[in-house]
N, C-alpha and C positions, 0 to 999 in steps of 0.2 A: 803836732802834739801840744805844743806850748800853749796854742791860743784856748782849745781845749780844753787843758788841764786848768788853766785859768778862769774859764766860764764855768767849769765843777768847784774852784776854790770861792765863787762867789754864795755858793749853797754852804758854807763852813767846814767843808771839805779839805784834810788834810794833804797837799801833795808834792808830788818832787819825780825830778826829769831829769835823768842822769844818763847820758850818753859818750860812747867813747869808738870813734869809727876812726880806725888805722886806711879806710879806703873809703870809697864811692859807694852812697850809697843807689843802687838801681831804682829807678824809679818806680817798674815793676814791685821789686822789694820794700820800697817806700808803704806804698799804696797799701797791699797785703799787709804791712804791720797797722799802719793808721785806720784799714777795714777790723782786722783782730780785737786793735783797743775801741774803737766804734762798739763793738758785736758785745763786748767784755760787759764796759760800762753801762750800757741801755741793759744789760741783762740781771744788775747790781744797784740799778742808782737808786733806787727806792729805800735800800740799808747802804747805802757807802758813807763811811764817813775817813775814808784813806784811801788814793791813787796813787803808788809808788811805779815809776815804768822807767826799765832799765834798756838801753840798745845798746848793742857793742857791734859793731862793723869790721870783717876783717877777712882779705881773701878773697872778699864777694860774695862773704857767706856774711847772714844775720841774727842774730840772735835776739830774741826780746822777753824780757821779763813786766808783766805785770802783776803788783800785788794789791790787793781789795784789800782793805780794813774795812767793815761790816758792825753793823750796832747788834745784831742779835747772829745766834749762833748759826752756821752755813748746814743746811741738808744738802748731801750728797746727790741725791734723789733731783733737787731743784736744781742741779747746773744745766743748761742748755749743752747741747752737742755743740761744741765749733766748728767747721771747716776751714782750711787754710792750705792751699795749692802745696806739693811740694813736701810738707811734715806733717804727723799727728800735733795735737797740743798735748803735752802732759798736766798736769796739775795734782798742788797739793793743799791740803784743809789742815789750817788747825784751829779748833772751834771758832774764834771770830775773822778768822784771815785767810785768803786761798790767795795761792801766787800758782799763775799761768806761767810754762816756758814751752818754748818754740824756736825752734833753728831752720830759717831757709836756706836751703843750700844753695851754690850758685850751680844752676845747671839741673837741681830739682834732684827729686829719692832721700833716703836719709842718711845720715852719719855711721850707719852699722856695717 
């Protein structure tokens, strides 16, 4: 994510990388978060001017938060579908910002 997030900060792009894993993270699990913010970003960079991406590690389960700061305001209508093994994505809009979140579970299904 760091290297990343640093070649979007060369475009004036605000960003920040806050992670906090009490465990391992899978490599499986790795991959699947770094394909999501892949998928996110190419689907935004043309309005991003903020990448906030949060992981937490814990259990074997993952969690990830990514939020877009955007120059003009988000149509609902324009998100792409995500896929990602294992959980839905959720997300939420508020006119210039959508934050994705997503839980892989270790062992796969969801949290309900």
């Amino acid at each position: 994510f760091r290297e990343s997030l640093k070649n979007i900060e060369l475009n004036n792009v605000l960003i920040s990388l806050d992670s906090v894993c009490d465990d391992m993270l899978s490599v499986e699990f790795a991959v699947l978060a770094y394909d999501l913010f892949e998928n996110i970003v190419e689907a935004f960079i043309e309005n991003i001017n903020a990448v906030l991406v949060h992981l937490h590690c814990k259990n074997g389960d993952v969690r990830i938060r990514i939020q877009i700061g955007c120059e003009n305001e988000i149509n609902e209508d324009a998100i792409p579908e995500f896929a990602v093994e294992y959980n839905e994505i959720t997300y939420d809009i508020q006119e210039n910002d959508i934050v994705f979140d997503v839980i892989l579970l270790k062992g796969g299904g969801t949290d309900d």
